[in-house]
C-alpha positions as CSV (number, residue, x, y, z in Angstrom):
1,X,22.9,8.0,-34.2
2,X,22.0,4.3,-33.1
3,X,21.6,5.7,-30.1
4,X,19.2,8.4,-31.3
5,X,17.2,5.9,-33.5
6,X,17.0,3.3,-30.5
7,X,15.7,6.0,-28.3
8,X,13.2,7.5,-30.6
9,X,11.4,4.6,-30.8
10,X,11.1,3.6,-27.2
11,X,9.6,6.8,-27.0
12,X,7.4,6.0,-29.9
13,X,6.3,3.3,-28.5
14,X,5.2,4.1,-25.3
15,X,3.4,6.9,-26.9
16,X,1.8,4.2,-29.0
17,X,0.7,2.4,-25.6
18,X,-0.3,5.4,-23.7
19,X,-4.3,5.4,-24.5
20,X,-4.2,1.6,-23.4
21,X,-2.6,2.3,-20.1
22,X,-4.9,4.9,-19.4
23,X,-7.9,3.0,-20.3
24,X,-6.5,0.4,-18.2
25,X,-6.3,2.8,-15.6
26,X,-9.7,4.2,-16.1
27,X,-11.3,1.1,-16.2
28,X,-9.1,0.0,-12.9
29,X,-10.3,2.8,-11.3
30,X,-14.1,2.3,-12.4
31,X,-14.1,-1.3,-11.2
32,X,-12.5,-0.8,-7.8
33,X,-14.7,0.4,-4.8
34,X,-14.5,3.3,-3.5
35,X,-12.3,2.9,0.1
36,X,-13.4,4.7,3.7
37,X,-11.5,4.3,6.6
38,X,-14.5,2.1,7.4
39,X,-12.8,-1.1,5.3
40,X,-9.9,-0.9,8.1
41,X,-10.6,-2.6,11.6
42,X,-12.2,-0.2,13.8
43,X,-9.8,1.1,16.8
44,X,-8.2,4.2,17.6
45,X,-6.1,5.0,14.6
46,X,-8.6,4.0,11.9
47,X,-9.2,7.2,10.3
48,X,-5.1,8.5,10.6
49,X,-3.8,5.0,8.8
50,X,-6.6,5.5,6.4
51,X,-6.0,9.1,5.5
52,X,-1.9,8.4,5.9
53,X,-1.8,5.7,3.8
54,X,-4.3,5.9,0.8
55,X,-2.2,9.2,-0.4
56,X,-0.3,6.7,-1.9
57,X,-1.9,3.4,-2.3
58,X,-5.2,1.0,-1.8
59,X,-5.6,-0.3,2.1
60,X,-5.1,-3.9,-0.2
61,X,-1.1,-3.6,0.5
62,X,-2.1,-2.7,4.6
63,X,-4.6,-5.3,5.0
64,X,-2.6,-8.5,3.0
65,X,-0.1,-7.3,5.2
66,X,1.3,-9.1,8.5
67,X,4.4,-7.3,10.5
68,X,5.2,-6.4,13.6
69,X,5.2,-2.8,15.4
70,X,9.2,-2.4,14.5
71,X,8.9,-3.6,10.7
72,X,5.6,-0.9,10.6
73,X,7.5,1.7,12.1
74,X,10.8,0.9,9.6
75,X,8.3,1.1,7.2
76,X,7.4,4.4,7.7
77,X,11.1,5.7,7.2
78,X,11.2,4.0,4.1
79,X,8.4,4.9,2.4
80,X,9.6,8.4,3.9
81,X,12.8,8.3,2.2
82,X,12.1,6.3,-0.8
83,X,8.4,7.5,-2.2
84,X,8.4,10.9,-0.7
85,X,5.8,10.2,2.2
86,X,5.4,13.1,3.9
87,X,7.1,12.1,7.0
88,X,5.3,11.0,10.5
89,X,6.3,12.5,13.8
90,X,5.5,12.1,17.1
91,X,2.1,10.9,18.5
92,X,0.9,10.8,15.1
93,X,3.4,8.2,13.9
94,X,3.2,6.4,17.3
95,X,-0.7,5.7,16.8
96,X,-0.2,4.8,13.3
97,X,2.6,2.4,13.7
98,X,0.4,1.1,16.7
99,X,-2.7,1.1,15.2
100,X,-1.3,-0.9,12.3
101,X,0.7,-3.3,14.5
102,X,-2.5,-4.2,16.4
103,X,-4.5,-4.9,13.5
104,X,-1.8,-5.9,10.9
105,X,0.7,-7.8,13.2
106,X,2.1,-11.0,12.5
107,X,-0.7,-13.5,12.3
108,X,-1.3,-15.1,15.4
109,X,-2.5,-19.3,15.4
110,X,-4.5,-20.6,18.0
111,X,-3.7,-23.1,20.2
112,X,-5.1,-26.5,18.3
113,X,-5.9,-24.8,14.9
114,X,-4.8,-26.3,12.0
115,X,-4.6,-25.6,8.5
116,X,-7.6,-26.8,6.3
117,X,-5.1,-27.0,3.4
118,X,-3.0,-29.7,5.1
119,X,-3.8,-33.6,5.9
């Protein structure tokens, strides 16, 4: 019965909260941009990691993003495996992983740069 009670009013309560997340939702969606493949680097690949990727999520995640071409291409099993990605095969998955390994590899300093941040 505890049980029951305890349950029923989780339930109640996220019903309770449902109109504020989608407003928050709406209003997320209202204030954000509209992406094309054009906010990605240009190069071959563009328009595939564009279209491959914002199925699912914002290019935000892929362009904060530093890895190299194996951490991509593990990537692309998990999200395969865990979210339900359709899965990437072949040349397709090869100029993806490349694409993003050229553009979103692991950040690369130049020789006598420093950091602005540091004395």
């Amino acid at each position: 019965m505890l049980r029951q009670l305890a349950f029923a009013l989780m339930l109640g309560g996220g019903l309770a909260l449902a109109p504020h997340v989608i407003a928050q939702t709406s209003l997320d969606q209202a204030t954000q941009p509209t992406e094309e493949p054009s906010i990605l680097p240009a190069g071959e690949g563009q328009e595939e990691v564009f279209y491959a990727c914002t199925a699912c999520h914002s290019t935000a995640i892929i362009r904060r993003s530093r890895f190299s071409e194996a951490r991509w291409d593990e990537l692309m099993t998990w999200m395969t495996e865990v979210h339900g990605m359709a899965p990437l095969e072949g040349d397709e998955r090869r100029l993806i992983v490349t694409y993003l390994a050229q553009h979103f590899g692991p950040a690369q300093t130049r020789p006598g740069a420093r950091n602005p941040f540091l004395n």
